[in-house]
C-alpha positions in Angstrom: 80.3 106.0 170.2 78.9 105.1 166.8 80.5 108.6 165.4 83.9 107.9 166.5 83.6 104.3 164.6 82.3 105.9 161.5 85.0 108.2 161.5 87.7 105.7 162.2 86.4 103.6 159.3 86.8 107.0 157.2 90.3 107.5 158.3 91.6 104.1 157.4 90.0 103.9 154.1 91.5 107.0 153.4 94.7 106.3 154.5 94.8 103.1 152.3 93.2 104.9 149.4 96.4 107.3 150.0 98.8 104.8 149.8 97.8 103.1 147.0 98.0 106.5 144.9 101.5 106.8 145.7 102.2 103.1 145.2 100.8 103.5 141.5 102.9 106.9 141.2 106.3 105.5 142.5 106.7 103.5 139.4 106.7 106.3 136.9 108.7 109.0 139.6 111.1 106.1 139.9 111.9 106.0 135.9 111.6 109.9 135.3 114.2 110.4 138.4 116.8 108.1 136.6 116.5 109.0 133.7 116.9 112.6 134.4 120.0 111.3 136.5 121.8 110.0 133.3 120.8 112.1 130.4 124.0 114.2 129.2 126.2 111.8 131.7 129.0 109.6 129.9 127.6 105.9 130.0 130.6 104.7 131.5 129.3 106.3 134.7 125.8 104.5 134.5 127.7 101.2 133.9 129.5 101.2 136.8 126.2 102.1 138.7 124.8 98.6 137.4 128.1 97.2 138.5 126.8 98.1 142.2 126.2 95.3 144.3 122.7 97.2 145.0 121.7 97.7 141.8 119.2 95.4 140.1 121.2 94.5 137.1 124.1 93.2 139.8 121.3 91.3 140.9 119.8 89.5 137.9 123.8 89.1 136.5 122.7 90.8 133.1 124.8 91.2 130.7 125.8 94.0 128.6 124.0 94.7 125.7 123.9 97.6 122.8 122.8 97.9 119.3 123.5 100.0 116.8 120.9 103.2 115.3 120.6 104.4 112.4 122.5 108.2 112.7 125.5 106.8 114.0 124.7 106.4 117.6 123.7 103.2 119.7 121.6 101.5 122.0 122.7 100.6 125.5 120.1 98.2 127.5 119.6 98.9 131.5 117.5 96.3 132.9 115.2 98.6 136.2 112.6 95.7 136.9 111.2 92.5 136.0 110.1 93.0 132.2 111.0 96.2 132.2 114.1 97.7 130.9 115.8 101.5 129.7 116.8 101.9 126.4 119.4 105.0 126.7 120.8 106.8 123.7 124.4 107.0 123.6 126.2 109.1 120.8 129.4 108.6 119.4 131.2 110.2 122.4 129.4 107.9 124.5 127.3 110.5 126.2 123.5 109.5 126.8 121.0 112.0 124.8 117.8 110.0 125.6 115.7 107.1 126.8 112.5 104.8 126.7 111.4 102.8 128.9 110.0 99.5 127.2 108.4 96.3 128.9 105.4 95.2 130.0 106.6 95.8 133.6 107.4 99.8 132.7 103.6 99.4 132.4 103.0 103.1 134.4 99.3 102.3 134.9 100.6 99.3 137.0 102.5 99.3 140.0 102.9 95.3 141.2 106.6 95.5 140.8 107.9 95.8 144.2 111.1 95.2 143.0 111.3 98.6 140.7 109.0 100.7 143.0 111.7 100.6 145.7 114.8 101.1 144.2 116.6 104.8 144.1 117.1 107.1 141.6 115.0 107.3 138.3 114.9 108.8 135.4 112.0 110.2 132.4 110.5 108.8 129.4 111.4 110.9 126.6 110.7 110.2 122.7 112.9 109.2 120.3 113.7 107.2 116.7 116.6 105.6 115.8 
């Protein structure tokens, strides 16, 4: 009887220790996945994703905003989570090249925002300057 306790105890500790691994990894699948979704894609097709009832950017009423780089290209802001946000890349035929995620709720060694963890589609952190 005290063997079967013992290894109940060792089955939900590793079932919790298992989900809290993939609760830490979701974050960073969730921004690799999208990104990867609208690299090369014109950004008129990501806009009218965050025009989606379901998105979160529907859902905190953000408001459009870009700034201009250095080569000729610009900035387009995608808001993914509390504090965090995805700065795409767009050139001058409006085609993403890159992104960065940047906020202190992209924070990948974090996973408290429940908010970003579940939504769909996600996309990778790639370097660039402008």
């Amino acid at each position: 009887m005290k063997y079967c306790s013992i290894q109940l105890k060792v089955s939900c500790f590793s079932v919790l220790l298992l989900f809290i691994l993939c609760g830490c990894a979701n974050q960073s699948v969730f921004i690799e996945e999208h990104g990867n979704q609208y690299v090369a894609m014109p950004i008129d097709e990501l806009k009218q994703e965050m025009g989606q009832p379901g998105s979160y950017a529907y859902k905190v009423k953000w408001k459009e905003l870009t700034y201009p780089m250095a080569d000729g290209y610009y900035g387009f802001v995608e808001p993914i989570g509390k504090n965090c946000f995805i700065h795409w890349r767009v050139n001058q035929r409006n085609k993403i090249v890159s992104y960065e995620p940047k906020g202190d709720g992209c924070d990948l060694r974090k996973s408290s925002d429940m908010e970003l963890i579940n939504l769909k589609n996600t996309g990778r952190q790639a370097d660039w300057k402008d």
